[in-house]
C-alpha positions in Angstrom: -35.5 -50.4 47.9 -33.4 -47.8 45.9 -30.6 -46.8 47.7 -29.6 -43.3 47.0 -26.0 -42.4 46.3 -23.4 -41.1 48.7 -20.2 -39.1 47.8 -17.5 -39.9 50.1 -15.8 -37.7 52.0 -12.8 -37.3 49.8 -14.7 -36.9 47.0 -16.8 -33.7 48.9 -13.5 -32.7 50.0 -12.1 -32.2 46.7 -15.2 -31.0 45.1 -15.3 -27.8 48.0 -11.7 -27.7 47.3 -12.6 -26.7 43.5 -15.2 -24.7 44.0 -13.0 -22.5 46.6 -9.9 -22.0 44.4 -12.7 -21.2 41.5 -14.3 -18.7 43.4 -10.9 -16.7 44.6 -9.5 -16.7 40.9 -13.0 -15.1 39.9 -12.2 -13.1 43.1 -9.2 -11.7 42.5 -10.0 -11.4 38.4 -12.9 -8.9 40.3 -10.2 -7.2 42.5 -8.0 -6.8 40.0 -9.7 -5.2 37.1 -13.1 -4.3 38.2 -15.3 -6.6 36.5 -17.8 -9.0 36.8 -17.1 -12.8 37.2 -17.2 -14.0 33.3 -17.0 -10.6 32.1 -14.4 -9.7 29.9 -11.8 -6.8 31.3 -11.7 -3.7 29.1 -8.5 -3.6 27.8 -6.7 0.0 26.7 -5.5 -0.1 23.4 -2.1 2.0 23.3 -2.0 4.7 21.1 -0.3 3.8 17.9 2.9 4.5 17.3 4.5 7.9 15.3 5.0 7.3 11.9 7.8 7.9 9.8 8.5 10.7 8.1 9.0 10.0 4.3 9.5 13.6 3.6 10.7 16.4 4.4 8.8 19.4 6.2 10.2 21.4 2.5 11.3 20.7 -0.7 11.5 22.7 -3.9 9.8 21.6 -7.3 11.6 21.2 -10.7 11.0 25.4 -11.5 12.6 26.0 -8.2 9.6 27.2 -6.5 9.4 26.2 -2.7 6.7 23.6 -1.6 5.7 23.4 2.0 5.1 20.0 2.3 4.1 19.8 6.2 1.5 22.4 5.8 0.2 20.6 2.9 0.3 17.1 4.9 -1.5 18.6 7.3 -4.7 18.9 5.7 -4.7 14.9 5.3 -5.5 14.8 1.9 -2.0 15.3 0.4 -1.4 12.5 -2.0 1.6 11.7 -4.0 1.9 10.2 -7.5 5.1 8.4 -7.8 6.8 8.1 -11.7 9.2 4.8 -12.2 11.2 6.9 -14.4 10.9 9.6 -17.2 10.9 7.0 -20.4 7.7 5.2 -18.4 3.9 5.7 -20.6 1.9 4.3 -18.3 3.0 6.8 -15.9 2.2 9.7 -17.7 -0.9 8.0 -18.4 -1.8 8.2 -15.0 -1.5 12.0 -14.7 -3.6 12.4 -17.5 -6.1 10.2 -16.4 -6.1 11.8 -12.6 -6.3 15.2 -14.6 -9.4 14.4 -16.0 -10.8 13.3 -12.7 -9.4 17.0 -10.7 -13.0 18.5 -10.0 -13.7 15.4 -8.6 -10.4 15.3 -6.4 -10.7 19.0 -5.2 -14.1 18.7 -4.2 -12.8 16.3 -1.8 -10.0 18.7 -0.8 -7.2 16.7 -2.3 -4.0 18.5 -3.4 -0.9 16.4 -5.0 2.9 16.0 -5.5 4.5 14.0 -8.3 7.7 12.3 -7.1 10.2 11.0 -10.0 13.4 10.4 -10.8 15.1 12.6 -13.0 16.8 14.4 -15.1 14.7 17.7 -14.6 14.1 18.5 -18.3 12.8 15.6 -19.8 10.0 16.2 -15.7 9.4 19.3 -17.1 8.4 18.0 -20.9 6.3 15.5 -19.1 4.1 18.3 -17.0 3.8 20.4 -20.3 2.6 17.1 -22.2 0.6 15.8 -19.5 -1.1 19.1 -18.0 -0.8 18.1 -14.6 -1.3 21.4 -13.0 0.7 20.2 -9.0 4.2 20.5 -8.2 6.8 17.9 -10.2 9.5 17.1 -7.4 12.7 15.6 -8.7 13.7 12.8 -5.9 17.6 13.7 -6.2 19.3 10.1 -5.1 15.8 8.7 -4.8 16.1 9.7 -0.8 12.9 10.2 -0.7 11.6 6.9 -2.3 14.1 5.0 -0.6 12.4 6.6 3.2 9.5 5.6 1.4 10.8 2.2 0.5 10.0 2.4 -2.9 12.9 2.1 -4.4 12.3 0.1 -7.6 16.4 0.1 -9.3 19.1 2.6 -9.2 17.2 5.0 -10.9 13.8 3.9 -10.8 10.8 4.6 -8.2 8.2 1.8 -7.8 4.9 3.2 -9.3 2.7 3.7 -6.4 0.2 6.9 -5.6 0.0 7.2 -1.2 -1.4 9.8 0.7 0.8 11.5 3.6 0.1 11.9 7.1 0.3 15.1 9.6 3.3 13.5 10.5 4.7 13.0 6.1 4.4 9.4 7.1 2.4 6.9 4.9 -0.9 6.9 5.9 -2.1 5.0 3.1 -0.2 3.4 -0.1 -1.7 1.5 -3.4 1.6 0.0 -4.9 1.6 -1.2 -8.8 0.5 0.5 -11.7 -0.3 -1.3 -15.3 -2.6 -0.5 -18.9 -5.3 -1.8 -17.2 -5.0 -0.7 -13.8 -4.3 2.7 -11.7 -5.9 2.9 -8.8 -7.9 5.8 -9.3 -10.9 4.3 -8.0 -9.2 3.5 -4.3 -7.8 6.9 -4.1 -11.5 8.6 -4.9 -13.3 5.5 -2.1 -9.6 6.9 0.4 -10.4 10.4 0.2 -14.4 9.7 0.3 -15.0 10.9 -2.9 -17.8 10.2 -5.0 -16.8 6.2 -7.2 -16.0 6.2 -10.2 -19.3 6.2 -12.4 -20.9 8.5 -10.0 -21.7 12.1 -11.4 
């Protein structure tokens, strides 16, 4: 004859034990946040936090005119074009290369700043040459590249084009710049502009 099996006490004892202490920390998880044993809580995710402004709410371009820089920031679509230095081709490059690409820019809503080191003649030679038609902004000291942390030398700005935030924080930033690469087609995919290629 087969003899069943029999838990000792102690062994029951512990057993009940488990299951009790399982059964309050499920419990109390219920208490606590409102949710069903093996659910997981909802969790709040904090508001992120303020970013930092990179520019100020004014400046003034290289013909003196006044550019309101918050009000332009505000629309989200403000992006700026950095220049590593006057002497630099592929720079200029770029503008001329974003120039041709304009009616596709503005029919995004995107408006632009060029940031660049100085001095403020040879800027203004390369707006004439380049016929980029948006404020040239001469970053005195590079203070605004160093906020930005693009400081590239003493009197150099790492090539980079970012967009600003309501805030004239970075809200987004493509760094480098080379013959064979811009970054024109993550700017047009940032501001959800038609790709490259697409009429």
């Amino acid at each position: 004859m087969r003899r069943s099996r029999v838990v000792p006490k102690r062994g029951r004892h512990a057993a009940t034990l488990a299951a009790t202490l399982l059964m309050a920390v499920l419990g109390t998880t219920q208490t606590a946040t409102g949710a069903a044993p093996g659910v997981a809580p909802e969790t709040t995710v904090p508001d992120p936090p303020a970013s930092k402004a990179v520019f100020p709410k004014t400046s003034t371009d290289i013909d003196g005119n006044p550019i309101d820089v918050a009000a332009l920031a505000a629309t989200g679509k403000l992006v700026v074009v950095t220049l590593k230095a006057t002497w630099c081709p592929v720079c200029q490059e770029q503008l001329v290369r974003l120039r041709k690409l304009l009616p596709r820019f503005q029919s995004c809503g995107a408006s632009f700043i060029v940031l660049a080191p100085g001095p403020t003649e040879e800027l203004r030679q390369i707006a004439h040459d380049s016929r980029f038609p948006y404020p040239f902004i001469e970053d005195h000291d590079l203070a605004i590249a160093r906020a930005a942390d693009l400081v590239l030398a003493a009197d150099q700005i790492a090539p980079a084009i970012f967009m600003l935030d309501e805030q004239r924080g970075i809200a987004w930033l493509q760094r480098g710049r080379s013959g064979v690469y811009y970054g024109d087609g993550e700017l047009l995919d940032r501001l959800g502009c038609d790709p490259l290629g697409v009429a």
